[in-house]
C-alpha positions as CSV (number, residue, x, y, z in Angstrom):
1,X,29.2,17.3,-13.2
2,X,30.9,16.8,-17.1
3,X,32.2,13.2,-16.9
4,X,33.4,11.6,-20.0
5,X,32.8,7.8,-19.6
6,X,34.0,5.2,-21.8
7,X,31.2,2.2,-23.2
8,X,31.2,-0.3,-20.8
9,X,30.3,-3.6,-20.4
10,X,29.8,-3.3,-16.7
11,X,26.4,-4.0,-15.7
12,X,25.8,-2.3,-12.3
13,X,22.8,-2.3,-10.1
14,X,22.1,0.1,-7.0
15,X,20.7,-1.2,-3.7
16,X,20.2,0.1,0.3
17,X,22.0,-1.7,2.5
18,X,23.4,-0.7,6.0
19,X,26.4,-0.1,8.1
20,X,27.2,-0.1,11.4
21,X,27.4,3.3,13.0
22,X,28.9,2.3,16.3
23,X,27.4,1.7,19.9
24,X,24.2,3.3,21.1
25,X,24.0,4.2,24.8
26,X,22.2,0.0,26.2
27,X,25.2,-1.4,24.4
28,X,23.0,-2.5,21.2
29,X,24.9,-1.7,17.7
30,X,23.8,1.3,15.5
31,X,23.2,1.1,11.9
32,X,22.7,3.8,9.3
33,X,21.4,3.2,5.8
34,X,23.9,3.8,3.0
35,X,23.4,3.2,-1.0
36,X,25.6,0.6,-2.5
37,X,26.2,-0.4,-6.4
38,X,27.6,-4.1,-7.3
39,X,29.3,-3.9,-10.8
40,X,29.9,-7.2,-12.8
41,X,31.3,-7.8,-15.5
42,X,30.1,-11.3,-16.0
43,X,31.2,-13.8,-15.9
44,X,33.4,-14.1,-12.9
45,X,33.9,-9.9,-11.6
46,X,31.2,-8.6,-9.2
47,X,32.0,-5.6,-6.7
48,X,30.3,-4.2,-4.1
49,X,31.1,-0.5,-3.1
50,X,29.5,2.4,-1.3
51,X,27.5,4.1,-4.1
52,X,29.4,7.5,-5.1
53,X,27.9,10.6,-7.2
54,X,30.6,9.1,-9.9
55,X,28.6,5.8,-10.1
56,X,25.2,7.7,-10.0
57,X,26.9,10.0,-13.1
58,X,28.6,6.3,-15.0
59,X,25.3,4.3,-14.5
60,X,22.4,7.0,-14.9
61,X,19.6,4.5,-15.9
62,X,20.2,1.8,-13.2
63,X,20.4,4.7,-11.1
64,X,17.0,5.5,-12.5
65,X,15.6,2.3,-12.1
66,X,17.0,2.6,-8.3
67,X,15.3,5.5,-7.8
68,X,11.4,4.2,-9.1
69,X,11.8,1.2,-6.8
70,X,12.7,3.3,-3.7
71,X,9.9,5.0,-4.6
72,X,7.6,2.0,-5.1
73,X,8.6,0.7,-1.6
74,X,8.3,4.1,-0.3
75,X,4.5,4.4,-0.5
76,X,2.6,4.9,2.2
77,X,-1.6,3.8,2.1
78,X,-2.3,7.3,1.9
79,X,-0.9,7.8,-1.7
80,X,-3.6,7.4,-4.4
81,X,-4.4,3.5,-4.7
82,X,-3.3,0.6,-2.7
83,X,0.0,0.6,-3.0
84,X,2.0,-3.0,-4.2
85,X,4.7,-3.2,-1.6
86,X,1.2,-3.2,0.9
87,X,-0.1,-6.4,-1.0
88,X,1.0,-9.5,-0.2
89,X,0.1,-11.1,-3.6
90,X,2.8,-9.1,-4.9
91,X,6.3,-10.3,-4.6
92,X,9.3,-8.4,-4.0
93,X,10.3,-9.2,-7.5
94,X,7.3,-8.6,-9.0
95,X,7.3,-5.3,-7.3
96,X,10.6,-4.5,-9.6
97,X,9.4,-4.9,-12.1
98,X,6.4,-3.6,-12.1
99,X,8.4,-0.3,-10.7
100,X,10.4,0.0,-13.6
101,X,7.4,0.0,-15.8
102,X,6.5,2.7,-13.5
103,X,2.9,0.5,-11.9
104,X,3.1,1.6,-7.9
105,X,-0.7,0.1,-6.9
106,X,-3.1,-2.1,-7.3
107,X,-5.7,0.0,-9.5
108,X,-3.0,1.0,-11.6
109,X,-2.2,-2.7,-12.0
110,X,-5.9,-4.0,-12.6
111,X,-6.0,-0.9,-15.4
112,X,-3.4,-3.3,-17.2
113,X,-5.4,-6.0,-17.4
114,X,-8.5,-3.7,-18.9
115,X,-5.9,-2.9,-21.6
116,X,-4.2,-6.4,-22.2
117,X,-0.3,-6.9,-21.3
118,X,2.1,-4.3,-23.4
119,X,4.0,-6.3,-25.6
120,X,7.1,-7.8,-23.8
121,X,5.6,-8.0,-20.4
122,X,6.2,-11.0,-18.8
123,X,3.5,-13.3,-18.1
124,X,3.7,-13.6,-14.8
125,X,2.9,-9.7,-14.6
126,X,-0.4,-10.2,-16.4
127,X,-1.6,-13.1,-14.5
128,X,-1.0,-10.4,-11.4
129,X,-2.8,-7.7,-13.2
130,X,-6.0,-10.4,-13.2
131,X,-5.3,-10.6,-9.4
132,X,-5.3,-7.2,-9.2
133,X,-8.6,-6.7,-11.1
134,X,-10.5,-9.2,-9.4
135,X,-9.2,-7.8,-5.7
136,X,-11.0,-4.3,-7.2
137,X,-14.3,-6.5,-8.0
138,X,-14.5,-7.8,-4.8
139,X,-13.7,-4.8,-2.9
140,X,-16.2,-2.9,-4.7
141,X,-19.0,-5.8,-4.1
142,X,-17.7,-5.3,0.0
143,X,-17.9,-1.6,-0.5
144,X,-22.0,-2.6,-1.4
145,X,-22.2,-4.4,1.9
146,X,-21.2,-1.6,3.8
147,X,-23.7,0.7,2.8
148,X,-26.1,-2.0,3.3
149,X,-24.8,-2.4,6.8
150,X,-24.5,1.7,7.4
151,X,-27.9,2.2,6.3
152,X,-28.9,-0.7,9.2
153,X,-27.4,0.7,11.8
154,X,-29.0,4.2,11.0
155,X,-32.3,2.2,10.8
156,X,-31.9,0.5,14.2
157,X,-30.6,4.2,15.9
158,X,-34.1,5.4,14.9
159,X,-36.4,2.9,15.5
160,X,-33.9,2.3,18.8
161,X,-34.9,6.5,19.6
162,X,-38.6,5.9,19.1
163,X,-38.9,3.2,21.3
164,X,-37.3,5.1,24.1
165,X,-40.0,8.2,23.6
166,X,-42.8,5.1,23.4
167,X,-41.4,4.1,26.8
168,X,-41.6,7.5,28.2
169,X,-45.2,8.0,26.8
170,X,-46.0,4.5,28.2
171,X,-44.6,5.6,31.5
172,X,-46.3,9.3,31.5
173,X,-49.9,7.1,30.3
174,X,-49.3,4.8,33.3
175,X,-48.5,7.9,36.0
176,X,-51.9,9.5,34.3
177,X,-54.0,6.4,34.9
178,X,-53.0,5.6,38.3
179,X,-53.7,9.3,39.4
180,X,-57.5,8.7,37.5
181,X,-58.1,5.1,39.4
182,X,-56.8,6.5,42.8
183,X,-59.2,9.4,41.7
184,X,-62.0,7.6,41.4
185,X,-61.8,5.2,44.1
186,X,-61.7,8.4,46.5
């Protein structure tokens, strides 16, 4: 698409929201998900409309910044760290703005505090990075606990296995000396 816009003023901002897609067969409404943009020119015009390819095309970068977010919230455990929208020290606005600097987890985060804040970062953001580092510590030191625990349990499945073949021996020594005393008492 070639679209020639004109500067604006506009601020816009894209978000999900839903509709209502009718009735579904118990009676219960319907919804589908539908992307939305609220433009304001400040400081008394704000609309809301169903986001089109046009406003995507007018308002690339928040489009962009959209787009990281969704992604942010999008992550599943299974991705590469522990993902921020997962931890609950992390607020929802946190989580945007740590998006837009493109920081999706929590290892990413406590990397930031290794390095000091960029310049600009809010403070907030670096007092969360501290979280974030000390949550690694402290899972690591738990991570040392559980091989403690593993090795244990391995311990206690062997000695547990020897002291059922001590029984049997025990049992097999007893059989042995019963046959010898009724032996010798015949």
């Amino acid at each position: 698409m070639d679209f020639e816009f004109e500067p604006t003023q506009a601020l816009a901002t894209f978000f999900d929201d839903w509709e209502e897609a009718g009735l579904g067969p118990d009676g219960l409404p319907l919804f589908k998900p539908v992307l939305k943009i609220r433009t304001a020119v400040p400081p008394n015009t704000e609309n809301i409309n169903v986001a089109t390819a046009w406003d995507i095309a007018r308002f690339p970068l928040p489009y962009q910044l959209y787009e990281k977010e969704h992604a942010a919230m999008g992550m599943s455990a299974a991705s590469e760290g522990f993902p921020l929208v997962l931890w609950p020290a992390c607020r929802i606005h946190q989580l945007k703005m740590l998006a837009a600097r493109g920081i999706v987890t929590v290892e990413h985060l406590a990397k930031l505090a290794d390095r000091g804040a960029p310049p600009g970062m809010p403070a907030e953001l670096a007092e969360l990075a501290a979280r974030a580092k000390q949550m690694i510590l402290l899972s690591e030191q738990l991570g040392k606990f559980e091989e403690i625990l593993r090795e244990r349990e391995a311990k206690i499945a062997v000695l547990t296995e020897q002291v059922s073949e001590a029984q049997a021996t025990i049992r097999a020594q007893e059989g042995t000396i019963t046959q010898l005393k009724l032996q010798k008492v015949a």
